[in-house]
C-alpha positions, 0 to 999 in steps of 0.5 A: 262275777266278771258281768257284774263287776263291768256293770259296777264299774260302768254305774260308777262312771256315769255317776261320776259323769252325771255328777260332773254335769249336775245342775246348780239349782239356786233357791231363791226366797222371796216375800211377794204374791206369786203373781207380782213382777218380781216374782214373775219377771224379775226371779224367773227372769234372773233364772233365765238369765242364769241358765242362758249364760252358763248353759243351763248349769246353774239355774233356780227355783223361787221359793215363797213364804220362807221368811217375812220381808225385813228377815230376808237378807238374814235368811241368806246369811243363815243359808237357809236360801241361796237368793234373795230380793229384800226392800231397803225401807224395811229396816230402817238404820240397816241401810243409808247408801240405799236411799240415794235413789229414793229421792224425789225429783229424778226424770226418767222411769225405771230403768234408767235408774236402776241402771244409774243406780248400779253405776252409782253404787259402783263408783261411791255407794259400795264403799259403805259395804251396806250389804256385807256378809252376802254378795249384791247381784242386783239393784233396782228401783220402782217406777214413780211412786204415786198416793192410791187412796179410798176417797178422793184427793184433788190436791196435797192439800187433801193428803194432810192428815191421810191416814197412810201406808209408807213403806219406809225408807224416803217414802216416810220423809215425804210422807212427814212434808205432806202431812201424811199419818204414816202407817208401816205395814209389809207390802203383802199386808195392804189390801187387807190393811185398805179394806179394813179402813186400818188406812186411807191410802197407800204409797205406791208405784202404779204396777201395784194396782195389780199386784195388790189389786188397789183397784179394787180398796184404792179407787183414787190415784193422786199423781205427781208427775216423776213421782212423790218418791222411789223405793230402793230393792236389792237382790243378794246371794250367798258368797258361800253358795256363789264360791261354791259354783264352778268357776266356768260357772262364776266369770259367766254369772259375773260377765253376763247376768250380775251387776248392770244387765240384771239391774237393767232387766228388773227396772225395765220389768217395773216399767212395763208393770206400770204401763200395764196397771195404768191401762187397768185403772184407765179402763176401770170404769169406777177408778180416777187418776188425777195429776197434780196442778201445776200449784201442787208441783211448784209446792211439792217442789220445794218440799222437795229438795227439804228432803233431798237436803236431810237424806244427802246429809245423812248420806254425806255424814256415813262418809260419802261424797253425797252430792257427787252420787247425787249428781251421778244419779242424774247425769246417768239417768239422762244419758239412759233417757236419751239412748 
C-alpha cells in the first residue's frame, strides 16, 4: 500500500509538471490550397515565429477547408479556430480602412507595404477598430496585381469588355475604369472558373501563376509596371485564446512575432512568390508576359488617381484623415525601398 501510494503521489507530480510545460498549440484555419504562400510561408512561418520566441511553448497547426473565405474571421469570433488569415474584398462594406493599401500608384514591392501598412494602421487606421471583436496580429499585402487572361491583351484597350474575376475590394473600381465585366468568385474557384470559360481573365498577383496554376488556363499576362492594384490580408486571433497564453508567453508574442516583424515576414513571402512565378511563365514556352506602353501607363494613370480620389473619400468620410494615411503609406514604402 505504502509502494503504491509513492507511485500515486509521484504520477500526480509529474502530471502536475508536464502540465505546467504543456505546449499551446494554436489552430490556425485557413481557405487556400495546401500548397500556396500563405499556407506554406506565411502559417508555418508564423509557426515558426511562435515557437522560437517563446521556446517552443506556443506553437500551431493549419488547418484547411474549416469554413469558406468570407466566414473566417466569424470563425475566429465563434472559437471554432484560434487563428486565421481573411482577404478584406471578400466582405464588402465589412471593411473601409483596409483599402488604403490596395490603391494603385504605390512604388515599392511587397514587403515595403505591408510594412508601411502596419505602421499606417498604427498611426491612423486602428481608429476604425475594423476587426473588432478579435486581435490583429498581421497585415500585409500582395505584390502588384496584373491581368492574367486566355487571349491575348496588347493593350487596355483590349481589356474593355473582358470578362473578369475581381476579387473585391479596390481591384473592382479599377476593374469599372478599365471596362472589365467583373466576375467575384473565391480565390480557390479560379482555375476551375477559367477553364470553364465562366471568365477570360483574372486579377491577380504574379505569385498566382503557381498557386492557381494560370499557367495552365491564363497564358497571357498584361503587366502594368507597380501593379493595376494590391489586395488587402490580414491574419487574427482570438483575444479570448491569446488572454488565454501564459503571460511569459503573451509579452513575447507581442515583442517578437505579432505586428511589424510578422507584417514583414508575409509581404517578403509574397515577394519572393512572384519572383518565382515570373521565372515559371518565362520559361513556359507557351506563356507571354506583355507590359504596358508607355501610352497605357499615361492613360491607366489618370484612371488612377480617379480611383484613389473615391477610395480617400470613402475612407476620409469613416472619419480618418485619409491623405495624411495616404501619405504615410508612401513615405513609408520609400524609406523601406531605400534600406
Amino acid at each position: 500500500m505504502k509502494f503504491t501510494r509513492i507511485m500515486a503521489s509521484a504520477a500526480i507530480a509529474i502530471a502536475a509538471a508536464t502540465a505546467g510545460h504543456a505546449k499551446e498549440n494554436l489552430i490556425i484555419s485557413s481557405w487556400l490550397p495546401p500548397s500556396h504562400p500563405i499556407n506554406v510561408d506565411m502559417l508555418e512561418g508564423l509557426v515558426d515565429m511562435m515557437e522560437e520566441a517563446t521556446g517552443g511553448e506556443v506553437t500551431g497547426e493549419v488547418k484547411m477547408g474549416l469554413a469558406p473565405p468570407p466566414a473566417q474571421m466569424d470563425l475566429v469570433m465563434d472559437g471554432a479556430a484560434d487563428m486565421t488569415v481573411i482577404f478584406h474584398g471578400y466582405q464588402p462594406g465589412r471593411f473601409v480602412g483596409t483599402k488604403l493599401i490596395e490603391l494603385p500608384g504605390y512604388e515599392g514591392n511587397a514587403e515595403a507595404a505591408s510594412v508601411a501598412y502596419w505602421r499606417v494602421h498604427e498611426a491612423h487606421l486602428s481608429e476604425l477598430d475594423e476587426h473588432r471583436g478579435v486581435k490583429l496580429i498581421g497585415l500585409s499585402t500582395h505584390g502588384p496585381g496584373q491581368i492574367h487572361s486566355n487571349q491575348a491583351v496588347q493593350s487596355l484597350d483590349d481589356l474593355n469588355g473582358l470578362k473578369t474575376r475581381l476579387g473585391g475590394g479596390v481591384s473592382a473600381d479599377v476593374g469599372a475604369e478599365l471596362g472589365l465585366v467583373g466576375i467575384q468568385v473565391p480565390a480557390p474557384k479560379v482555375y476551375e472558373t477559367l477553364d470553364s470559360g465562366a471568365a477570360d481573365a483574372v486579377a491577380m498577383n504574379m505569385g498566382e501563376r503557381i498557386s492557381f496554376k494560370l499557367n495552365e488556363v491564363a497564358k497571357n499576362v498584361y503587366e502594368m509596371p507597380g501593379g493595376l492594384y494590391r489586395g488587402s490580408f490580414a491574419v487574427l486571433m482570438s483575444q479570448e485564446r491569446f488572454d488565454s497564453l501564459p503571460e511569459a508567453a503573451q509579452k513575447a508574442l507581442e515583442e517578437n512575432v505579432f505586428g511589424e516583424p510578422f507584417s514583414r515576414m508575409m509581404g517578403k513571402a509574397w515577394d519572393e512568390s512572384d519572383v518565382r512565378a515570373r521565372k515559371a511563365t518565362e520559361e513556359a514556352g507557351d506563356n507571354t508576359i506583355v507590359q504596358a506602353s508607355e501610352e497605357d501607363q499615361a492613360k491607366f494613370a489618370e484612371m488612377a488617381a480617379k480611383v484613389r480620389e473615391k477610395i480617400l473619400a470613402e475612407i476620409a468620410e469613416a472619419g480618418i484623415d485619409a491623405q495624411a494615411a495616404y501619405e504615410m503609406v508612401t513615405a513609408e514604402m520609400a524609406k523601406e525601398s531605400s534600406m
